[in-house]
C-alpha positions as CSV (number, residue, x, y, z in Angstrom):
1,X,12.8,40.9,27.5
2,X,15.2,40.5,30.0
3,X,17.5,43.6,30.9
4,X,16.1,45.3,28.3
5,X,17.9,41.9,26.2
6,X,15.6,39.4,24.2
7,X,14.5,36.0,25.2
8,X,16.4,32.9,23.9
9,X,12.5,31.9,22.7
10,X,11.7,35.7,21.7
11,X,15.4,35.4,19.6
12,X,14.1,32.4,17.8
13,X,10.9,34.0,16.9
14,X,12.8,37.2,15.3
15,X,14.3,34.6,13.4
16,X,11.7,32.7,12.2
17,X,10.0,35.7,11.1
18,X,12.6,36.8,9.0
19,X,12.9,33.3,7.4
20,X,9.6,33.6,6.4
21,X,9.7,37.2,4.9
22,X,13.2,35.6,3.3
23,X,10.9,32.6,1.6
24,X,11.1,32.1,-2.2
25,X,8.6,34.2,-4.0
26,X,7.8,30.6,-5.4
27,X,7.2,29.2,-2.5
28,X,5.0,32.3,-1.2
29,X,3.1,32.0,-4.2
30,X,2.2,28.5,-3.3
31,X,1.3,29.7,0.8
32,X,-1.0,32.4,-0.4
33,X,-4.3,30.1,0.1
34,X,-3.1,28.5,2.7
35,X,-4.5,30.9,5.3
36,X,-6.7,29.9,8.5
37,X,-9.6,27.8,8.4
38,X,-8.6,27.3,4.6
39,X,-8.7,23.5,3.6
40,X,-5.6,21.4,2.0
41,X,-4.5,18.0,1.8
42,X,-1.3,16.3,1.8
43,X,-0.6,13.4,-0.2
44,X,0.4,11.0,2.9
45,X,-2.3,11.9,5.8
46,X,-5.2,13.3,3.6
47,X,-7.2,16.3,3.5
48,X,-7.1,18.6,6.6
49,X,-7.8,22.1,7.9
50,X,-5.9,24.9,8.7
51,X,-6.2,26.6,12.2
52,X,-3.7,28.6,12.5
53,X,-0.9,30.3,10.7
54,X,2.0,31.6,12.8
55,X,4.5,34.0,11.0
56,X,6.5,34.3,13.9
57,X,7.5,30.3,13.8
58,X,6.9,30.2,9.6
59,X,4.8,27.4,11.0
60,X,0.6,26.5,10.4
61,X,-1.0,24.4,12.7
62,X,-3.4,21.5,10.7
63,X,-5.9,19.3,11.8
64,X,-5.8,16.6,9.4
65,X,-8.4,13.3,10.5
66,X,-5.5,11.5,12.2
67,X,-3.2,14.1,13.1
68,X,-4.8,16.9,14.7
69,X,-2.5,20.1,15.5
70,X,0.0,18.9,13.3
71,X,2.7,21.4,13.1
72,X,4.4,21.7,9.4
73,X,7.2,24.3,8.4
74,X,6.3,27.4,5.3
75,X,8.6,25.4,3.2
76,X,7.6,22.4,3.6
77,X,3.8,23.1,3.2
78,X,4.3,24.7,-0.3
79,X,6.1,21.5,-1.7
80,X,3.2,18.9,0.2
81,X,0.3,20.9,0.8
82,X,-2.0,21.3,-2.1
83,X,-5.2,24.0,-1.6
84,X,-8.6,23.0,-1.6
85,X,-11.2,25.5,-1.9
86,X,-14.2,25.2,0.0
87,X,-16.6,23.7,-2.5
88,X,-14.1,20.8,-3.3
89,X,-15.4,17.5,-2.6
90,X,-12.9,16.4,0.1
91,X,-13.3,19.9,1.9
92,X,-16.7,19.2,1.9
93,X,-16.9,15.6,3.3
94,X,-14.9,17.0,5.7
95,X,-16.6,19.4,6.8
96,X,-20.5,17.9,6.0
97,X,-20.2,14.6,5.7
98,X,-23.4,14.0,6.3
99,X,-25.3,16.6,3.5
100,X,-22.7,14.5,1.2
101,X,-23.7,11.0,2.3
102,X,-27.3,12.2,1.7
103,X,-26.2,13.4,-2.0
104,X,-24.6,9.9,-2.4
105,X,-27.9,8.0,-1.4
106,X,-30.5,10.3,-3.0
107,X,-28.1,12.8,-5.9
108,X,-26.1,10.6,-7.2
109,X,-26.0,12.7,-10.8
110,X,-25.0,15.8,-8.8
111,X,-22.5,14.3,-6.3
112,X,-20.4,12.7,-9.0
113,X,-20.6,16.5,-11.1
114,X,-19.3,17.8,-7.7
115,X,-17.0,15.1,-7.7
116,X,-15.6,14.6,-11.0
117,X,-15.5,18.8,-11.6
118,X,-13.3,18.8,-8.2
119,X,-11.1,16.6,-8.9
120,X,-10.5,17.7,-12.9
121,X,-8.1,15.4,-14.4
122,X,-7.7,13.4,-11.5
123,X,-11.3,12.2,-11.9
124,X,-10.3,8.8,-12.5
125,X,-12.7,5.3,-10.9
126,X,-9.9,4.9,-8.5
127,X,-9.4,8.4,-7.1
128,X,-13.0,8.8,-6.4
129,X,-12.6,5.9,-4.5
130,X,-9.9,7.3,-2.4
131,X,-11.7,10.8,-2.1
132,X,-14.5,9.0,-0.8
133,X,-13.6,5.4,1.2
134,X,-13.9,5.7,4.1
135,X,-14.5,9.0,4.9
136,X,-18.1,9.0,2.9
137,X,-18.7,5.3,2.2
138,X,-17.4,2.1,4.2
139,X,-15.2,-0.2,1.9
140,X,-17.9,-2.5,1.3
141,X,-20.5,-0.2,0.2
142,X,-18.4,1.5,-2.6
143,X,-18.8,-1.2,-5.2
144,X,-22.9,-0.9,-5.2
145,X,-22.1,3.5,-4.6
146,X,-20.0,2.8,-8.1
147,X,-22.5,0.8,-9.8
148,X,-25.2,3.1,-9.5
149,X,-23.2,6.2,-10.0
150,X,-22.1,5.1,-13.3
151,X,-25.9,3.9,-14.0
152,X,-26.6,7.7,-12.9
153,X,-23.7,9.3,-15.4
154,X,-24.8,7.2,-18.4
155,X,-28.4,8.5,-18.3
156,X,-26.4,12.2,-18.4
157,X,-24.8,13.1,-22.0
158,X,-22.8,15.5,-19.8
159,X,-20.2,13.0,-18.7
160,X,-18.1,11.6,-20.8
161,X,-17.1,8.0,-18.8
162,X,-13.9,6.5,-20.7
163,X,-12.6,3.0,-21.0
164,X,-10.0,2.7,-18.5
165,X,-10.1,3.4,-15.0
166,X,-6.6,5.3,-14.9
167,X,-8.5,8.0,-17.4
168,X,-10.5,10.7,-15.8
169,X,-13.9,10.9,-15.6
170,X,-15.1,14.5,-18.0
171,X,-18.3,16.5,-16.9
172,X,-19.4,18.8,-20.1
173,X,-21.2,22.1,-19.1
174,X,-22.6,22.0,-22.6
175,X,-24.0,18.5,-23.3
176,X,-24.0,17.2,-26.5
177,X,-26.5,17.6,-29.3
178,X,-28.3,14.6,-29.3
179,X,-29.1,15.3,-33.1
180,X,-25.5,15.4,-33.8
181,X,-23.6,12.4,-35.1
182,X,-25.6,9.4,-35.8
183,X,-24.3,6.7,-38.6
184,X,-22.5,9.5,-40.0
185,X,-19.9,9.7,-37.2
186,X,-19.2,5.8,-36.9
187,X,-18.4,5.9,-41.0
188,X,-16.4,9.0,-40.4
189,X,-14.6,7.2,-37.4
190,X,-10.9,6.0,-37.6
191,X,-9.5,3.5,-35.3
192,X,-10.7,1.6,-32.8
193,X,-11.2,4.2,-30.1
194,X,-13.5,6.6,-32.3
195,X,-15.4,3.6,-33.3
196,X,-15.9,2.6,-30.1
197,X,-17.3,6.1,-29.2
198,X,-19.2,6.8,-31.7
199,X,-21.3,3.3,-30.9
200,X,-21.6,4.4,-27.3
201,X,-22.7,7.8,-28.7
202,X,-25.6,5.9,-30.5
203,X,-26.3,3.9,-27.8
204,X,-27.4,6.5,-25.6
205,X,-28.9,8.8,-28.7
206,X,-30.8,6.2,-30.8
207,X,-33.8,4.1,-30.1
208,X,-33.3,0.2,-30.5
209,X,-35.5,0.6,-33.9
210,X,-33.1,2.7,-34.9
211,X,-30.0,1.1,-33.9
212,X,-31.5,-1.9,-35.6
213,X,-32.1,-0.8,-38.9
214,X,-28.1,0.5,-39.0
215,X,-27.1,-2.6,-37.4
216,X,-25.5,-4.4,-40.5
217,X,-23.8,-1.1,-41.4
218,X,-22.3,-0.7,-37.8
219,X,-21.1,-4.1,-37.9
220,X,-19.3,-3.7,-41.4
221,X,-17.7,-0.3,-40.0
222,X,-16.7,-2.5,-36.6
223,X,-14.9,-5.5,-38.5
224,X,-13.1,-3.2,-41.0
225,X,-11.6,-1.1,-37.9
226,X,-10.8,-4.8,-36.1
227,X,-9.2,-5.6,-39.4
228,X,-6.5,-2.6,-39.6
229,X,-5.2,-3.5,-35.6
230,X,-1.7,-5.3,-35.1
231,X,-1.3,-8.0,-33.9
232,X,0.5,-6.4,-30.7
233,X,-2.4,-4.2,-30.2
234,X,-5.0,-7.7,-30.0
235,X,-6.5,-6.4,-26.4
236,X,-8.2,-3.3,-29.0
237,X,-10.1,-6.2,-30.9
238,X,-11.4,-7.9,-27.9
239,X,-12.8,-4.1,-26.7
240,X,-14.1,-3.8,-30.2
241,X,-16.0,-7.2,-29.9
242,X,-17.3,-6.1,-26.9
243,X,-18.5,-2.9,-28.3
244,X,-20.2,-4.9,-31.3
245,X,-21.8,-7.5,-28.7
246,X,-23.7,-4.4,-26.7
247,X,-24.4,-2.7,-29.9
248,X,-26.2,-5.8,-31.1
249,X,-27.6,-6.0,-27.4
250,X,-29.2,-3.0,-27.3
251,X,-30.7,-3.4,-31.0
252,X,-32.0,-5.9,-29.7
253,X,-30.2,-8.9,-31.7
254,X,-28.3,-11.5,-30.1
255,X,-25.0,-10.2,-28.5
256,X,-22.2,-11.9,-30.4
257,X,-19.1,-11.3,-31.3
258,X,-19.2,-11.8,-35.0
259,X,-17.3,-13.9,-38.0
260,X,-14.7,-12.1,-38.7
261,X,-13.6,-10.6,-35.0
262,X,-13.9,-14.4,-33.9
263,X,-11.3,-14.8,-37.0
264,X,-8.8,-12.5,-35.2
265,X,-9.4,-13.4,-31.6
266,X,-7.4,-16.4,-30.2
267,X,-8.9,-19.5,-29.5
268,X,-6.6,-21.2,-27.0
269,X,-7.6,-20.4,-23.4
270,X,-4.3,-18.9,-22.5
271,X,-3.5,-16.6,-24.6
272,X,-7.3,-15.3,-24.4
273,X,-6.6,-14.9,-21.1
274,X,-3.6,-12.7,-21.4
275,X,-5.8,-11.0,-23.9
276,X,-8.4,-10.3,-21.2
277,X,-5.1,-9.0,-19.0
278,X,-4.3,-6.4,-20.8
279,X,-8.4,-5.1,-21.0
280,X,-9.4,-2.0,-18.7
281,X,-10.4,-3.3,-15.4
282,X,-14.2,-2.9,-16.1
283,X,-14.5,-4.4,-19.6
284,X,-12.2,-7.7,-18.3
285,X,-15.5,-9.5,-16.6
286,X,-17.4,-8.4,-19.7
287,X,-15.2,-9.8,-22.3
288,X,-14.7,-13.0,-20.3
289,X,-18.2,-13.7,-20.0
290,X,-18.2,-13.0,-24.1
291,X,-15.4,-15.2,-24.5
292,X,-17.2,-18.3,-23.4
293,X,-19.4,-18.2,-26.9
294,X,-15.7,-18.7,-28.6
295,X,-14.1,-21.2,-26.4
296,X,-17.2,-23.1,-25.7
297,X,-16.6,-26.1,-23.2
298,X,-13.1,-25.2,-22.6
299,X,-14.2,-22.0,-20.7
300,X,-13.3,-23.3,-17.4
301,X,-9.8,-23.5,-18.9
302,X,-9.7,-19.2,-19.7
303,X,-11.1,-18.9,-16.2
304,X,-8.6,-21.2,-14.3
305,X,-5.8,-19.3,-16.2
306,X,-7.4,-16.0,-15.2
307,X,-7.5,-16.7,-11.3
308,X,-3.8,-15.6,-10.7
309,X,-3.9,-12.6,-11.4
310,X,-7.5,-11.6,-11.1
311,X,-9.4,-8.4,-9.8
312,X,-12.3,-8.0,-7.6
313,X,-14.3,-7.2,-10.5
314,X,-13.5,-10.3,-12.8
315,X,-13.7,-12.7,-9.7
316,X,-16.9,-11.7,-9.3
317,X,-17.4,-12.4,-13.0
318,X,-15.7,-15.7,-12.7
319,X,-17.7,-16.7,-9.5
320,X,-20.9,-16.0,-11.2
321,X,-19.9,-18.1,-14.4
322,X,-19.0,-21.1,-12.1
323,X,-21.8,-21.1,-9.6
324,X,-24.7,-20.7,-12.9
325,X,-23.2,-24.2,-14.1
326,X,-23.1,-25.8,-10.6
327,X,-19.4,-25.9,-10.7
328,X,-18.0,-23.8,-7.7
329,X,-16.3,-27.0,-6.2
330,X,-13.7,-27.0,-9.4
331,X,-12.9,-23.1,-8.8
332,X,-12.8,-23.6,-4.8
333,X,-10.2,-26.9,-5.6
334,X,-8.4,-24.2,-8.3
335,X,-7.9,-21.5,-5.5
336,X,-7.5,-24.1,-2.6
337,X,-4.0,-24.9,-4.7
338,X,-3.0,-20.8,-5.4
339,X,-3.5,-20.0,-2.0
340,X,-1.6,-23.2,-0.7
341,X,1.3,-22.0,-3.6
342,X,0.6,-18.5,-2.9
343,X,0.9,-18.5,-6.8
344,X,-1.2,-15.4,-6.3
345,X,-1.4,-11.4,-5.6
346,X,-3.2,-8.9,-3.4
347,X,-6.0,-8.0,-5.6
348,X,-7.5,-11.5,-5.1
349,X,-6.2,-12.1,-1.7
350,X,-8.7,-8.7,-0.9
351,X,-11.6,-10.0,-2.9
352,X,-11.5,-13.5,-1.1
353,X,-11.4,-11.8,2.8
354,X,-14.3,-9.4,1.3
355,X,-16.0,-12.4,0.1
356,X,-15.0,-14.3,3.5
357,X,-18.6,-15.5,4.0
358,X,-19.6,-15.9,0.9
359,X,-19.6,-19.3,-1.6
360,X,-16.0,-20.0,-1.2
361,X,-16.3,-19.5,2.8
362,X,-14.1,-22.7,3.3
363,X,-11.2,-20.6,1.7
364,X,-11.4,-18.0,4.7
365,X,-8.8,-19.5,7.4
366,X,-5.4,-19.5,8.3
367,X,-3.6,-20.3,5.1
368,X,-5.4,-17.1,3.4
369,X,-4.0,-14.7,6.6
370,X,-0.7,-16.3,5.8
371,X,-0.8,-16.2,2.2
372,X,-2.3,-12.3,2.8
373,X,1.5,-11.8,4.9
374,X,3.4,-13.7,2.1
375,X,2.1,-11.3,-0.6
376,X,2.6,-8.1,1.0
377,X,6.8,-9.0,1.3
378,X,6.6,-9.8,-2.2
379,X,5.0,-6.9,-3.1
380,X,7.0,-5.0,-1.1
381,X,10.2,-5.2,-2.7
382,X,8.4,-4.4,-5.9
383,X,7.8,-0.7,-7.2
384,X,3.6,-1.4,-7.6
385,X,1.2,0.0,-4.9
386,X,-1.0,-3.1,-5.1
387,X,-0.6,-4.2,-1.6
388,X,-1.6,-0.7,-0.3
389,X,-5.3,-2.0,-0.4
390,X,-4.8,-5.4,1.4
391,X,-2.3,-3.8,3.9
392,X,-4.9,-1.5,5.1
393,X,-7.5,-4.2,4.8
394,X,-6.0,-6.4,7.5
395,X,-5.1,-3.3,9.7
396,X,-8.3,-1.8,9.4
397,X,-11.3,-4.3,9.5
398,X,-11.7,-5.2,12.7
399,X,-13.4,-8.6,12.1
400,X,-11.2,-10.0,9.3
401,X,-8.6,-11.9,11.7
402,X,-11.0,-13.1,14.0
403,X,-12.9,-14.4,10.7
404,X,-10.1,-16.2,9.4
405,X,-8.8,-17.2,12.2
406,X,-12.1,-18.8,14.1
407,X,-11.3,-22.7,12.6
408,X,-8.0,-22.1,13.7
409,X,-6.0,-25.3,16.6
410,X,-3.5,-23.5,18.5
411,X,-0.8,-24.5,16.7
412,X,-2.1,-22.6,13.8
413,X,-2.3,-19.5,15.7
414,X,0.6,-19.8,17.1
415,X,1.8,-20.3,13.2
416,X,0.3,-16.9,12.6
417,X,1.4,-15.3,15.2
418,X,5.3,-15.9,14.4
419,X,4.7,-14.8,10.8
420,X,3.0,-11.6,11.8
421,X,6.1,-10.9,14.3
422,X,8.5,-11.7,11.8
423,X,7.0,-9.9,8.6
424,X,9.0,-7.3,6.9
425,X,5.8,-5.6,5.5
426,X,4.0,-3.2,7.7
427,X,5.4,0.4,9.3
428,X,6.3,-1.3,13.3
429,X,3.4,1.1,14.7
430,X,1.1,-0.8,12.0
431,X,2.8,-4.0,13.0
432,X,2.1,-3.3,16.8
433,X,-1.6,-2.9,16.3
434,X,-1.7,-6.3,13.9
435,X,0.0,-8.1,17.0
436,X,-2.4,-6.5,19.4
437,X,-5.4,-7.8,17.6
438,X,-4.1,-11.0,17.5
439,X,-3.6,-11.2,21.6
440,X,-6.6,-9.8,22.3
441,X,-8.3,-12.6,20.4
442,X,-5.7,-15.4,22.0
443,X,-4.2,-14.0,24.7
444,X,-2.5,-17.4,25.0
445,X,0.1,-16.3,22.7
446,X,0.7,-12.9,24.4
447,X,4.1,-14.7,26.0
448,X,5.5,-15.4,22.4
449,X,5.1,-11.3,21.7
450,X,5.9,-10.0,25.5
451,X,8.8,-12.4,25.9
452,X,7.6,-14.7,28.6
453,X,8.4,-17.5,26.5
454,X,11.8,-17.1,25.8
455,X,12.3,-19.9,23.1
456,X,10.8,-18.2,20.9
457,X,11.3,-14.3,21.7
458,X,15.0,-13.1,22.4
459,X,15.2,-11.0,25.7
460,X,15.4,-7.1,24.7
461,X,19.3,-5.7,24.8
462,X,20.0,-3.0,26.8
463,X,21.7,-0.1,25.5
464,X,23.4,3.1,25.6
465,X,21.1,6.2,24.6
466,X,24.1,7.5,22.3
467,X,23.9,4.3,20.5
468,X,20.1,3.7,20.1
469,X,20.3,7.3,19.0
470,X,22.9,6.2,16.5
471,X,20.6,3.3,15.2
472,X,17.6,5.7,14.7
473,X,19.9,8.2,12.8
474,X,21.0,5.3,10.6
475,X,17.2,4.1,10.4
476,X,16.0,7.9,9.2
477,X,18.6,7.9,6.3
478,X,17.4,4.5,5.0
479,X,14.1,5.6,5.1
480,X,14.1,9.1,4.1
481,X,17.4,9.0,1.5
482,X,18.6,5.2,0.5
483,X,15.3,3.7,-0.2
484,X,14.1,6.6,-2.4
485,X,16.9,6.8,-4.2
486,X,17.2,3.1,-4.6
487,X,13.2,3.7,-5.8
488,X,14.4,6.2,-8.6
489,X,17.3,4.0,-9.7
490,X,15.2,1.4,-9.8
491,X,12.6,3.7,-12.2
492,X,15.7,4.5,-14.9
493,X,17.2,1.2,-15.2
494,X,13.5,-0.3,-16.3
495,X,13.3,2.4,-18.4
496,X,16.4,0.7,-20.5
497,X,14.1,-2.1,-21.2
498,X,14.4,-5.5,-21.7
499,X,14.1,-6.3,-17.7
500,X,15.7,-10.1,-18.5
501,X,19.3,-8.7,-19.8
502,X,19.3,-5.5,-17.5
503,X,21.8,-6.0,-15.0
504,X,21.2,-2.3,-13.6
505,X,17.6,-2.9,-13.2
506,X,18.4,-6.2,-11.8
507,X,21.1,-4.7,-9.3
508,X,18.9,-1.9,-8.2
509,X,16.0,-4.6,-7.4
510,X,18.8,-6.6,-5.2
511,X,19.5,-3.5,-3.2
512,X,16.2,-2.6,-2.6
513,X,16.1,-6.1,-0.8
514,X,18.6,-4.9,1.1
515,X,17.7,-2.2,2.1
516,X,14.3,-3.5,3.0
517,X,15.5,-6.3,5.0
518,X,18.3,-3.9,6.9
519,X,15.1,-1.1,7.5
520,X,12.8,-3.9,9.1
521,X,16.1,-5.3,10.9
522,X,17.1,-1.8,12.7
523,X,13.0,-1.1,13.3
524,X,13.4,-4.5,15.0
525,X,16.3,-3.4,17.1
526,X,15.1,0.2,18.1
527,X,11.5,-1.5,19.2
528,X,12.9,-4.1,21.2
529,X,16.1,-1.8,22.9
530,X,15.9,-0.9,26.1
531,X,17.8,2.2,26.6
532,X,20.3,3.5,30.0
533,X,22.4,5.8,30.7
534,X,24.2,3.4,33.3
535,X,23.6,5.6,36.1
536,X,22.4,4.3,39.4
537,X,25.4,1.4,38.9
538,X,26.5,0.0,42.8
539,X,30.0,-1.2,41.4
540,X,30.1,-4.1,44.3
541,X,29.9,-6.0,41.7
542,X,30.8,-6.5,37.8
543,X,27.7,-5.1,36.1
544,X,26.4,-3.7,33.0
545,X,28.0,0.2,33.2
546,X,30.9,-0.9,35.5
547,X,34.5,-0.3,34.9
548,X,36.5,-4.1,36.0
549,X,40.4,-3.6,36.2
550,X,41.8,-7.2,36.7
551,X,45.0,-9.5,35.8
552,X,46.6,-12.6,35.3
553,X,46.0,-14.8,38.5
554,X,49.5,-15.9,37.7
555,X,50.7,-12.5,38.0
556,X,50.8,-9.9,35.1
557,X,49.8,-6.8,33.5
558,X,46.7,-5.2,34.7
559,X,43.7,-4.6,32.2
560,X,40.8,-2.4,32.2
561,X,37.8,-3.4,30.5
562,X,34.2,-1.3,30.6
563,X,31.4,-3.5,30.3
564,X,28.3,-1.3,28.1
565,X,25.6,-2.0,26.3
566,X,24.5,-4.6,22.8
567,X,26.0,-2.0,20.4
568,X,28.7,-0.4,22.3
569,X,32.0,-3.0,21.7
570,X,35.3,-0.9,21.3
571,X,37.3,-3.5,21.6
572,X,40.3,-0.9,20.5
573,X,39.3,1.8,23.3
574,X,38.7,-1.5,25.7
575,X,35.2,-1.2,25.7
576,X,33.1,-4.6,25.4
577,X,29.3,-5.2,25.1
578,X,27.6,-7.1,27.9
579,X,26.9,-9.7,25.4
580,X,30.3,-11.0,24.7
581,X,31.5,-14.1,26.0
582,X,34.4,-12.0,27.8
583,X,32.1,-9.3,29.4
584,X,29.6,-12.8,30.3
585,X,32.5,-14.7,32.3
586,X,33.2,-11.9,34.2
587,X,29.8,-9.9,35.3
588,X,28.1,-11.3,38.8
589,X,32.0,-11.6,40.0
590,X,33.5,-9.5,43.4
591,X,36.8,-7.9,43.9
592,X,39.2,-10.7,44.7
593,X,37.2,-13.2,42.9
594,X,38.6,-15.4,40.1
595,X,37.1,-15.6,36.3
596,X,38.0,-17.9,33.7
597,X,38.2,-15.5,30.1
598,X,37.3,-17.4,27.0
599,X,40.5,-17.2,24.7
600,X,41.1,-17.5,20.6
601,X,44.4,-18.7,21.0
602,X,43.7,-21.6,23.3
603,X,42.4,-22.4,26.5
604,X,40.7,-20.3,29.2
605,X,42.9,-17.4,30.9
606,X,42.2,-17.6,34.6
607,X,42.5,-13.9,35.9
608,X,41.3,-12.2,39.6
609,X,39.4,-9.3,39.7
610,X,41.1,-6.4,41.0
611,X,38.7,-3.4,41.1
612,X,35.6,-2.4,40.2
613,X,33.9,1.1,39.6
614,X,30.5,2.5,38.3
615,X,31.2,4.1,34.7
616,X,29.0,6.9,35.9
617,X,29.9,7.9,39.0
């Protein structure tokens, strides 16, 4: 209080506080977890903890892992914040991440019950990855975490695993009876799903005696579901012939496919292939490997069709295939030519800088970094989060570019090093660190990125602060406003269908480019600006921020022109930017000098400068 009056900041407070009071009862529904030391996680930086909440702003304080006492707004918290209570998973490998690392190498059962019973319907393969890569487990250590986990929940009737990896994971308090079901169930079954669980059901419940003895039943009850699929639904009868080969496997008969599902299957390698597309992400490696017995020699066909668009988990598949028959030489040749054609997309680009040192080692040099770039700006102006994984890939593992990059002449780095300056597809800040990397493994190209070599880098324009300030407004609404509208457009048209004939899908997709390419432009511009407010300006001479009255040296009407900065030409008001070729002839020049003006309607105007004054005096 001054004079018995309120602060300006003690004003603002009174305010906030009565905002606050004023919020939606919705919205203080939402905030009544979110007290101090309470744990939440937003769905951009991650799970965090609260440290303080402060009424008086309608403000908490949160440390999130890579934004520690970040400020965020009542209002805003209710719509991004979402409560974790203290026995959640993520609160807990945030706050003991070592007990959990020590549950995930010794209780694997009971981390994934805390895991899967946390994260409810969100239990699904690849959100448990996110919960727990890389705060729990490094990237490479989650594939042989996964494999044993799901070892660990098989052996435990109380999870129920499904067949795809976008379903969640189920924990049953109650396990099932193991008593309960048997042959019965499968006979009772219809369609292919229930089939298929009722044989896992047996699998797990049944010795092999057993399952052998009901074998020829299960079989009959398998092929008479295959036989009631359409034709459009052909990916079901592949899963079912899988479910019939590990029936047979564990009954301990040979693990085929059978008569009459090899009746329906195709048998030309392509359209297996897109067969083996459309399977859940774990059963594609499992079916391909089953698929050899019906294509015989021309397996290496289904495989080469595959590589395009293959995961991690079917390259490994594929790799193993190919290196048992002594062939890896035909699928290095077949990726040499994707990679050179970038015929390709991010899922294999990650399994192939995983697998840098690996059998296909010879794969891991420049063209793969370049091929990685080239991905990501396709990707980018599609609506799929496939790249997310091999964009934080090449920003995160520290060794991968010096890896690719080690075989490298200096012309191929310096290849490199333009394409990483001129991609469109990583945040500038990401960008920044991606260049850094690079120098700090060749500092010979630090001139191309600090603008010593000025063939290649332009020199950074200098400004006004009102228009920098004008380009970052303009940036903001691209980025907060057009693009996600642009992304919601895009969302109905496709939903119209038939993506060939829809011009408003195809429309919305052309303005996304545009807006991409005008977003990476203005980051460009604002990175590389240099900013002024023109003060400090002598006015001896015709400078940047100067105000230059001349005329005609032949006698004539005065003119004033003020020279500002790249984006501040007026031409109207008689303002020019430094950069024209009028503003050029005439800066460096003296009162009383002479200037020869470019001219659109013919030749040079010879004028003499008359008088010069700072624009900020």
């Amino acid at each position: 209080m001054v004079n018995g009056m309120p602060t300006e900041m003690e004003s603002e407070k009174v305010e906030k506080m009565d905002e606050a009071s004023d919020l939606d009862p919705k919205i203080q529904e939402k905030l009544k977890n979110l007290v101090p030391k309470a744990y939440c996680r937003h769905r951009s930086w991650g799970v965090g903890q609260i440290t303080e909440k402060d009424d008086a702003l309608g403000a908490y304080l949160i440390d999130f892992r890579t934004k520690k006492g970040h400020s965020m707004e009542f209002g805003y918290a209710a719509e991004s914040l979402r409560h974790l209570p203290d026995d959640h998973l993520e609160a807990r490998i945030l706050r003991e991440p070592d007990a959990i690392r020590a549950m995930a190498q010794d209780q694997v059962s009971e981390l994934m019950k805390l895991a899967v019973t946390s994260l409810g319907k969100e239990a699904t393969a690849v959100r448990l990855e996110e919960s727990m890569v890389p705060h729990l487990l490094p990237p490479e250590g989650w594939k042989k975490f996964w494999e044993a986990a799901k070892r660990a929940m098989k052996k435990d009737p109380h999870f129920v695993i499904p067949g795809k990896r976008q379903e969640p994971i189920q924990y049953l308090e109650a396990a099932p009876d193991k008593k309960a079901g048997g042959l019965e169930e499968l006979q009772e079954a219809v369609g292919a799903k229930r089939v298929m669980d009722a044989l896992e059901k047996l699998q797990k419940t049944a010795p092999a005696s057993e399952l052998k003895a009901m074998a020829e039943e299960a079989f009959r009850l398998i092929d008479a579901a295959a036989q009631k699929i359409p034709k459009s639904q052909i990916s079901q009868v592949a899963e079912l012939a899988l479910a019939r080969s590990e029936f047979a496997s564990s009954a301990g008969l040979p693990p085929e496919i059978g008569a009459v599902l090899k009746g329906i299957l195709p048998t030309e390698p392509n359209r297996m292939a897109s067969v083996i597309e459309a399977l859940p992400a774990g059963k594609m490696p499992r079916f391909a490997e089953l698929a050899c017995q019906q294509l015989g020699e021309r397996w290496t066909e289904l495989f080469f069709a595959l590589l395009p668009r293959a995961s991690g988990r079917l390259m490994d598949g594929i790799t193993a295939r190919f290196k048992k028959t002594n062939r890896l030489a035909e699928l290095e040749g077949a990726l040499d030519r994707l990679l050179r054609e970038r015929l390709t997309h991010p899922d294999l680009i990650v399994w192939l800088c995983r697998n840098r040192t690996g059998e296909l080692s010879r794969l891991a040099g420049p063209a793969l970094f370049l091929t990685a770039l080239n991905v990501l700006e396709k990707e980018q102006l599609s609506d799929s989060s496939r790249g997310s994984r091999l964009r934080d890939l090449l920003l995160e593992d520290k060794e991968l570019i010096r890896d690719l990059l080690a075989p490298s002449s200096p012309e191929e780095v310096r290849d490199v090093t333009r394409s990483a300056l001129a991609s469109t597809a990583f945040e500038e800040l990401d960008k920044r660190s991606l260049i850094g990397a690079l120098v700090k493994l060749y500092p010979q190209v630090g001139s191309m990125v600090a603008g010593e070599n000025r063939t290649t880098v332009v020199e950074a324009p200098i400004v006004s602060w009102e228009s920098l300030e004008k380009r970052k407004a303009e940036l903001e609404e691209i980025t907060t406003k057009k693009i996600p509208a642009n992304s919601k457009e895009i969302g109905v048209a496709r939903s119209y269908g038939d993506l060939k004939e829809n011009h408003e899908f195809k429309a919305a997709k052309e303005m996304q480019a545009v807006l991409m390419r005008r977003k990476a432009e203005l980051e460009a511009m604002i990175v590389a600006a240099q900013g002024t407010d023109f003060s400090g300006v002598k006015g001896d001479e015709v400078a940047i921020g100067t105000v230059v009255e001349y005329e005609s040296a032949e006698g004539g009407d005065k003119k004033t022109v003020t020279i500002l900065g790249a984006w501040d030409s007026d031409p109207d008001q008689g303002v020019l930017s430094y950069q024209t070729a009028v503003a050029q002839a005439l800066i460096r020049r003296k009162v009383g000098e002479r200037a020869e003006l470019p001219s659109e309607r013919g030749p040079r105007t010879a004028v003499v400068i008359r008088s010069i004054r700072p624009y900020r005096s």
